[in-house]
C-alpha positions in Angstrom: -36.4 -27.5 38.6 -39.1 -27.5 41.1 -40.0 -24.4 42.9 -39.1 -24.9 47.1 -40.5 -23.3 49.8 -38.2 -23.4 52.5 -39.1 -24.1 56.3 -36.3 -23.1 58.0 -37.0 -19.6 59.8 -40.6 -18.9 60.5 -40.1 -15.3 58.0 -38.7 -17.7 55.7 -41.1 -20.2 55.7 -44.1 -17.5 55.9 -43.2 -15.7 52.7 -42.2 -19.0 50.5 -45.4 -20.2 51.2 -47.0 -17.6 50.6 -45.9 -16.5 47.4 -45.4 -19.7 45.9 -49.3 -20.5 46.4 -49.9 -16.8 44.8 -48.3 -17.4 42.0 -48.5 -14.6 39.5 -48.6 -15.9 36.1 -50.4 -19.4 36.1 -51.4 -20.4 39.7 -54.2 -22.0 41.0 -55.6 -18.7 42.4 -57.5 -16.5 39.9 -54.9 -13.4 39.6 -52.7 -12.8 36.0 -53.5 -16.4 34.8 -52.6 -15.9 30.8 -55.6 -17.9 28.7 -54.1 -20.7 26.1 -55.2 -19.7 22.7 -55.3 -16.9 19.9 -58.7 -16.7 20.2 -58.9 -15.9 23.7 -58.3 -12.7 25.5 -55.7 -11.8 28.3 -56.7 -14.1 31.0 -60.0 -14.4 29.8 -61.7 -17.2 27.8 -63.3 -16.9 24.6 -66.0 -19.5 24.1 -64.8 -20.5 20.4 -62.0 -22.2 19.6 -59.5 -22.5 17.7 -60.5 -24.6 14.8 -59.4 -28.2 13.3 -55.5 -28.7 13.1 -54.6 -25.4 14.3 -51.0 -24.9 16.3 -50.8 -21.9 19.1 -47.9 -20.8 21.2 -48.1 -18.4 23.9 -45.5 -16.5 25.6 -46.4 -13.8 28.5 -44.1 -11.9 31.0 -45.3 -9.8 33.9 -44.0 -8.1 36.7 -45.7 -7.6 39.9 -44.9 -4.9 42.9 -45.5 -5.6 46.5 -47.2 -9.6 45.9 -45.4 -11.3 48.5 -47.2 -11.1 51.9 -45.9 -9.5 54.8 -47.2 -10.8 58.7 -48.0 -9.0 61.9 -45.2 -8.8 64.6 -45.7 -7.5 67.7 -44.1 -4.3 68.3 -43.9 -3.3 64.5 -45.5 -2.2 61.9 -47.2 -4.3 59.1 -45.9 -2.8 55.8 -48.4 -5.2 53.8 -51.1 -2.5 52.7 -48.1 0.7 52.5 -47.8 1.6 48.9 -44.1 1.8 49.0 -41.8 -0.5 47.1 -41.4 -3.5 48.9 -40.9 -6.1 47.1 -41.7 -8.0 43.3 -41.8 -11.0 41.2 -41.3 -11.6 38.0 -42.7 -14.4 35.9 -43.0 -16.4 32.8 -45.5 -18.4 31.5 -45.3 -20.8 27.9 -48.3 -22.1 26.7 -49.0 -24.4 23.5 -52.7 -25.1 21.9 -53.5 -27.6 19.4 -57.1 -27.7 17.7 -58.1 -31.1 17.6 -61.9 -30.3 15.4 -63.2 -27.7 14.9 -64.9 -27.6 18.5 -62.4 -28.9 20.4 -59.3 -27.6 21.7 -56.2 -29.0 23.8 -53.3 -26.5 26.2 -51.0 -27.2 28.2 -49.3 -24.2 30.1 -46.0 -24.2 32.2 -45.8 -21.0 34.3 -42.8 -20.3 36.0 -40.9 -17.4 38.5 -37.8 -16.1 37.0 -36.9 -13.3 39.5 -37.5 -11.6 42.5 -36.4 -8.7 44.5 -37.6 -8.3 48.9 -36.8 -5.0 50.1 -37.2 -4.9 54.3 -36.1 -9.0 54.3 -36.1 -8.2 58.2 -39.6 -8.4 58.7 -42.0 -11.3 59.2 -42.6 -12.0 55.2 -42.9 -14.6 52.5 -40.6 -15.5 49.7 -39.1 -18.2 47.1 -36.7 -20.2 48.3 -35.7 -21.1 44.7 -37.0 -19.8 41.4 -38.1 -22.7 38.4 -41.4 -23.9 37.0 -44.4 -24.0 39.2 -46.6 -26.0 38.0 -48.1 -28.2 34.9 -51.3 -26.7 33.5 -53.7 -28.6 31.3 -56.4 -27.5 29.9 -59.5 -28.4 27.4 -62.2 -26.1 25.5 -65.1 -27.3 24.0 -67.2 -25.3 21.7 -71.1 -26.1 22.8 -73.0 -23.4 20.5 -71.6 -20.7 18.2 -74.2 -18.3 16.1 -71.8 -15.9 15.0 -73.3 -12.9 17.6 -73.2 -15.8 20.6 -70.6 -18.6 21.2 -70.9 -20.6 24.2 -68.0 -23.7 25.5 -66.7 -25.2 28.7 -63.1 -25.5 29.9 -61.3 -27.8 32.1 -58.7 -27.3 33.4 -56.2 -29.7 36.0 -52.7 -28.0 38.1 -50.3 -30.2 39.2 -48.3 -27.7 41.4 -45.0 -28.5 41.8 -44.3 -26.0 44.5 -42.8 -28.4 47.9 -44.2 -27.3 51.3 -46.7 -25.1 50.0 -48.5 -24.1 53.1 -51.5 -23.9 51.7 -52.3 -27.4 50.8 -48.6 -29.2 51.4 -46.9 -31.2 48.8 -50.3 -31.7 46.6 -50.7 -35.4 45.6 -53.6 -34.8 42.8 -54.0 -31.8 40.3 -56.7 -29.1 41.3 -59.1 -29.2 39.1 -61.3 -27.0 37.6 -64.3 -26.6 35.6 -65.6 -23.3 33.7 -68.7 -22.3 31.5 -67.9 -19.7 29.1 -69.7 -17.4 26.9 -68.6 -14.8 24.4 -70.9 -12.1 22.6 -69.6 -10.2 19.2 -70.9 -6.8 18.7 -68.8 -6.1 16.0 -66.3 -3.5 17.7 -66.9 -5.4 21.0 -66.3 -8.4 21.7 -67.4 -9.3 25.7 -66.3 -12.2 27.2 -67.3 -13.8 30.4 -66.3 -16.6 32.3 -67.6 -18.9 35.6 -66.6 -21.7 37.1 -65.3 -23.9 40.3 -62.6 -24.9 41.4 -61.9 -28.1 43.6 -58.7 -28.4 45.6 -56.9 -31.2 47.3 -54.1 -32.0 49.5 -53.3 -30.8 53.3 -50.0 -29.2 54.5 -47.9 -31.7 56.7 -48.4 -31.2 60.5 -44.7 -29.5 60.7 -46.0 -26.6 58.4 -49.4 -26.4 60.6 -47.3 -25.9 63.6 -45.1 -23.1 62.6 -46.9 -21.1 59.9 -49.5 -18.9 60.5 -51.5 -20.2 57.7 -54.1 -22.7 57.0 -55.0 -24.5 54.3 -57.7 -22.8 51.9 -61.0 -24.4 50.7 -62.5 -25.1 47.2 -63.6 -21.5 45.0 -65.7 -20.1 42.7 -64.0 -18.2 39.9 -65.4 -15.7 37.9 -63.6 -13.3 35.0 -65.0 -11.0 32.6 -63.9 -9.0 29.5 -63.8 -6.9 26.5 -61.9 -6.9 23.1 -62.4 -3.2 21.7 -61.1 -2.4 18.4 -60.0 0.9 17.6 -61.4 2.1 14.3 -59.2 2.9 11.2 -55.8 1.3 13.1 -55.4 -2.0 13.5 -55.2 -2.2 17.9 -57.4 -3.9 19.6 -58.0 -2.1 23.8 -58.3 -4.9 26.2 -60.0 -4.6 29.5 -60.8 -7.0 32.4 -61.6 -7.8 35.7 -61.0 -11.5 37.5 -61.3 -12.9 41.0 -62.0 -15.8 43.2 -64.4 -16.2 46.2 -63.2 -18.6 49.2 -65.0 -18.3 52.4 -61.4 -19.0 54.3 -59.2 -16.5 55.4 -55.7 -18.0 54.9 -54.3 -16.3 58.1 -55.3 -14.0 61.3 -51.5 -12.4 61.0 -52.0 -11.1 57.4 -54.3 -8.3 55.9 -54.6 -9.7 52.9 -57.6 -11.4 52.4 -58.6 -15.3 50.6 -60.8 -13.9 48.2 -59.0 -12.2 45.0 -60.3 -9.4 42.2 -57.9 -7.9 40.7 -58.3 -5.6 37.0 -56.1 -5.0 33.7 -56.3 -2.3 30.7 -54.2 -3.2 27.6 -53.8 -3.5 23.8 -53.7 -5.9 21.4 -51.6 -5.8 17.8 -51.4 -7.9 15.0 -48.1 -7.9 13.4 -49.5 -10.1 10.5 -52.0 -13.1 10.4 -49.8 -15.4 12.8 -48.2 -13.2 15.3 -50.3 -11.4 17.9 -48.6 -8.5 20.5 -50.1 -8.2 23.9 -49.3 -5.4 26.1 -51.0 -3.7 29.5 -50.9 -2.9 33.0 -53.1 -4.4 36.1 -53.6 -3.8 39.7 -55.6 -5.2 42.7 -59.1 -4.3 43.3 -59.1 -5.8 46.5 -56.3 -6.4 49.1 -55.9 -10.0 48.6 -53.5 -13.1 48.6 -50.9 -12.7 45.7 -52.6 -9.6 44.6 -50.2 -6.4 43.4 -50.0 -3.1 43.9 -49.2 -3.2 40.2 -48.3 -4.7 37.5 -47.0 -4.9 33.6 -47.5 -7.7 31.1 -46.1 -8.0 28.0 -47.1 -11.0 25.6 -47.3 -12.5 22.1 -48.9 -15.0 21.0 -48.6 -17.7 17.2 -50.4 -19.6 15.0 -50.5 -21.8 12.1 -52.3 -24.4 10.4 -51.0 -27.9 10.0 -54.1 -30.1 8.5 -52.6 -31.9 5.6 -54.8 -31.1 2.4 -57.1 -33.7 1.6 -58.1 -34.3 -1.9 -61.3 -32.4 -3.0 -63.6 -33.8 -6.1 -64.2 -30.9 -8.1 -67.1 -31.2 -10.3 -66.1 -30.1 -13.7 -66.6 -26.8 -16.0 -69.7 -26.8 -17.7 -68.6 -26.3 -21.7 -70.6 -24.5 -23.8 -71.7 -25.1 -27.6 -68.5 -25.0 -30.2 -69.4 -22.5 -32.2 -67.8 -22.2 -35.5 -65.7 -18.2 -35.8 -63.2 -16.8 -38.4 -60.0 -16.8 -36.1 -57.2 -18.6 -34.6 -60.0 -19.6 -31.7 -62.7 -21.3 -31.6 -64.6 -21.5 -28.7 -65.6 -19.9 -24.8 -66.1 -22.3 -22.2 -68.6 -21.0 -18.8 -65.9 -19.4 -16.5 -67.6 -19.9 -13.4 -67.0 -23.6 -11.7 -69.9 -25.0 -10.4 -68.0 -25.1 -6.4 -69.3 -24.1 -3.0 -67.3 -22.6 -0.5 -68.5 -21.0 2.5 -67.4 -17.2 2.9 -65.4 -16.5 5.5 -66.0 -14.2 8.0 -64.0 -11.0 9.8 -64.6 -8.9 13.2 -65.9 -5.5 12.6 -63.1 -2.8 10.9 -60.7 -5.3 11.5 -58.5 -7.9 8.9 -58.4 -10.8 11.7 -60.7 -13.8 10.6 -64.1 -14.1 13.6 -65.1 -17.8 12.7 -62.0 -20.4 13.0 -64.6 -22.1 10.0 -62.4 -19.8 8.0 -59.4 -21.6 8.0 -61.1 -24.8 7.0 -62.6 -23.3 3.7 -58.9 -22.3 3.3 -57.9 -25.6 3.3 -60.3 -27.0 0.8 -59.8 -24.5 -1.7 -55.8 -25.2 -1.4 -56.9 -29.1 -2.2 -59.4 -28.0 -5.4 -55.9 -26.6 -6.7 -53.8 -29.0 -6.0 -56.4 -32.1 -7.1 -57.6 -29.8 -10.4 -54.7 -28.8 -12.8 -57.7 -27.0 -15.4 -58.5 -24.0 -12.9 -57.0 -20.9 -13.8 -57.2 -18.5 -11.1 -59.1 -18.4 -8.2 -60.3 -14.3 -7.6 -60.6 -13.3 -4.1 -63.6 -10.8 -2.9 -63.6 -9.0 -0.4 -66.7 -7.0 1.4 -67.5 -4.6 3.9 -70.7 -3.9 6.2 -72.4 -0.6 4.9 -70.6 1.5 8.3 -68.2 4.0 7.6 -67.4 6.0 4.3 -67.3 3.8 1.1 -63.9 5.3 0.4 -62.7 3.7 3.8 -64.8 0.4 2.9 -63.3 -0.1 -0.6 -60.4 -0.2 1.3 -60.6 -2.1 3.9 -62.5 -4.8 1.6 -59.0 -4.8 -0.5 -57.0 -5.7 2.8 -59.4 -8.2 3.8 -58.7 -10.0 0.6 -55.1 -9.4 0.8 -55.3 -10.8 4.3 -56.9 -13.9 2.6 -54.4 -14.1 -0.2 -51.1 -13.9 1.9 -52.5 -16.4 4.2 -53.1 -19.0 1.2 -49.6 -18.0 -0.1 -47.6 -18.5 3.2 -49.4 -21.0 5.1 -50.9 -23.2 2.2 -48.3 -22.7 -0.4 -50.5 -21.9 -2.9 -49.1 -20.1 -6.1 -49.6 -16.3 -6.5 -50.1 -17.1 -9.9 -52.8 -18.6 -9.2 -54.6 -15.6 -6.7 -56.1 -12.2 -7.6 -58.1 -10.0 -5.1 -60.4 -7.0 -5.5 -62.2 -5.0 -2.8 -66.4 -4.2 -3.0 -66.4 -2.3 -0.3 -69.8 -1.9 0.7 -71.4 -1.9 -3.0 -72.7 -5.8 -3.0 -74.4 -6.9 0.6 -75.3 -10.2 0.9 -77.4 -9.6 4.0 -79.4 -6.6 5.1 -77.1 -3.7 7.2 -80.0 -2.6 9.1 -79.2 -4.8 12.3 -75.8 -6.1 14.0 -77.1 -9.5 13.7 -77.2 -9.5 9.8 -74.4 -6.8 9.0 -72.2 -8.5 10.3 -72.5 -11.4 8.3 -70.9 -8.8 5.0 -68.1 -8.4 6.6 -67.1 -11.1 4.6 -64.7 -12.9 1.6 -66.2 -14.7 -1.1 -64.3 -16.5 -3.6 -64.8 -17.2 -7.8 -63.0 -20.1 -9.2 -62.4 -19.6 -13.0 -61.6 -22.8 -15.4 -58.8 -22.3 -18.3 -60.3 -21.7 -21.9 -58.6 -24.6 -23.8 -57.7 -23.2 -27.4 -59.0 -24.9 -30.3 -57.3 -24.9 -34.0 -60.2 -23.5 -36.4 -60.6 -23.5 -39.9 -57.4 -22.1 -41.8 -58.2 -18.4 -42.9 -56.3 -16.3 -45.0 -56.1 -12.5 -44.2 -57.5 -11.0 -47.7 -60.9 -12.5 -46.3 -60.7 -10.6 -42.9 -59.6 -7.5 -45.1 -62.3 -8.1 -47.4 -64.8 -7.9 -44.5 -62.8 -4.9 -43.4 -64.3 -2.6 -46.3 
């Protein structure tokens, strides 16, 4: 179903336009545009993505109060700017991410209206003339740089609006496009986000809708969001908070107060149900009196993700084997229990079980194929560390979950046997880096993995018991 803006009454036509153009969840305008991936905020862009083979899907509602625009009439009163109910939208935006390396990521989004409610439908105003999907949304990341403390990417992103008669640029022929440079900085507890771009638009309304609307077609913008990722210590929430906009030097009509150019702000929290499923909940309001803006509104969100990078085989050097040595016993013999295997630690945000470098998932991976390819390794022991701030009771124990976090994830996503798996927390008690900075103690907030061999048993020589006794006395 494609969204219509009908051009029958001039109200009519006014507020279809309008609010079709200003769409709330995924438009071409900067207001509650929900970002693609697990790794990204709200509506705002991490730089990192999301890692090689990795599956997202995305599901956000919101509701917005008093969006649709309302026009000046002689002789009355322009309700636009009152604070009273007048109208709201509701809408509904799927979105589904696919990591194609470990640098580069791949969305498409599909944003649609699934209600709306117009108080005062006398008055000069815009509407929907029909509710569906209103546009396509495709999108690409690319991670340029990531230190750990700094990540920086791009994003590109093309709308094919499938909203007829839109006033603003008429039934569009070619996509919008977009292009945006992002760049993330990890603090630990704080992670800030910020994002800047343009965005080109093309397309013209059709002479009918020049004549009877009193809108005109807007130019290219510049967009511009920002954000933070707080986590909450000791809990496992995450507070959310950010501000977005667009610049256009066009005002889209003399009869409206709203203006072209949009900023609008949200506050909201983030909680992980496990290490797939993501909640996202908040509430956002204009900071400027703009097109599409709202007096208010409230988003609700969750997000998934999986892995689904077949396991390649992995060569495994074997276990060194030590000297035979000759005992009196049933045995005979130890063999080094350490494999001689390097895997890369993987890496968490500060107080916080949810993995920072998508790297993580990788070593993951290989360590599933060393035990599917290596039928002699015993168990694999699972490590888990802490930076040195907080109490060490509270580090032992959030080392443990980080672990666990680990474990479950190999269990459920990789299938590996539990058999196989044992964790233990460190707490802060064995640093690999110095805690005296950000920059290094964030790099033991960690898990590091021991791979232990099986110690084959070896018949020795036959031994009667009156010897043992004998040695007894």
């Amino acid at each position: 179903m494609r969204t219509i803006i009908g051009v029958g009454a001039l109200a009519a036509a006014c507020v279809m336009s309008s609010e079709v153009r200003a769409n709330i969840t995924g438009s071409d305008l900067q207001n509650f545009n929900a970002s693609y991936t697990p790794m990204d905020s709200v509506t705002v862009h991490s730089a990192r993505t999301m890692g090689s083979g990795r599956l997202g899907l995305g599901l956000f509602f919101n509701n917005a109060v008093n969006t649709l625009p309302y026009f000046n009439e002689e002789g009355r009163d322009n309700i636009d700017q009152k604070k009273t109910f007048n109208n709201s939208v509701t809408g509904m935006e799927v979105a589904v991410s696919y990591g194609i390396t470990s640098f580069w990521d791949f969305s498409l989004a599909l944003p649609s209206y699934i209600a709306q409610t117009v108080e005062n439908d006398d008055l000069l105003h815009g509407y929907f003339a029909r509710l569906g999907v209103t546009e396509l949304r495709l999108a690409t990341k690319f991670n340029l740089v990531d230190t750990g403390f700094f990540a920086l990417g791009i994003l590109g992103t093309a709308n094919h609006n499938r909203i007829q008669n839109n006033p603003y640029s008429g039934n569009m022929q070619w996509p919008a496009f977009a292009l945006e440079l992002l760049g993330t900085l990890d603090f630990g507890f704080l992670e800030w986000s910020t994002n800047v771009g343009y965005r080109w638009h093309h397309g013209e309304p059709t002479a009918e809708l020049k004549e009877v609307l009193p809108v005109q077609r807007f130019g290219d913008q510049l967009v511009a969001s920002t954000g933070v990722d707080v986590k909450l210590p000791a809990t496992k929430l995450t507070v959310q908070g950010e501000i977005y906009g667009s610049y256009a030097r066009q005002d889209f009509s003399t009869f409206s107060p709203r203006n072209t150019s949009i900023m609008e702000g949200l506050v909201g929290l983030k909680y992980p149900l496990d290490d797939a499923w993501t909640l996202y909940a908040g509430y956002g309001s204009e900071m400027r009196h703009a097109l599409s803006s709202a007096d208010y509104r409230i988003y609700a969100g969750v997000r998934w993700m999986t892995d689904l990078t077949p396991v390649k085989p992995v060569e495994v050097a074997p276990a060194p084997v030590a000297p035979i040595v000759p005992v009196m016993g049933p045995t005979i013999t130890e063999r080094a229990p350490d494999a001689i295997i390097e895997l890369d630690d993987i890496y968490f945000h500060f107080d916080s079980t949810e993995i920072r470098d998508p790297k993580g998932y990788e070593v993951m991976q290989r360590l599933k194929g060393m035990l599917q390819n290596n039928r002699t390794i015993d168990r694999v022991v699972i490590e888990g560390h802490a930076c040195a701030l907080g109490s060490d009771a509270y580090n032992f124990e959030l080392s443990d979950r980080r672990a666990d976090t680990i474990e479950r994830w190999l269990m459920r996503n990789y299938g590996v046997s539990p058999d196989k798996l044992l964790t233990v927390g460190w707490g802060e008690k064995r640093p690999k880096h110095s805690n005296a900075v950000e920059s290094s103690r964030m790099l033991n907030r960690r898990v590091t993995f021991k791979i232990y061999y099986e110690m084959p048993r070896i018949p020795g020589p036959d031994v009667t018991p009156t010897i043992q006794a004998k040695e007894a006395h």
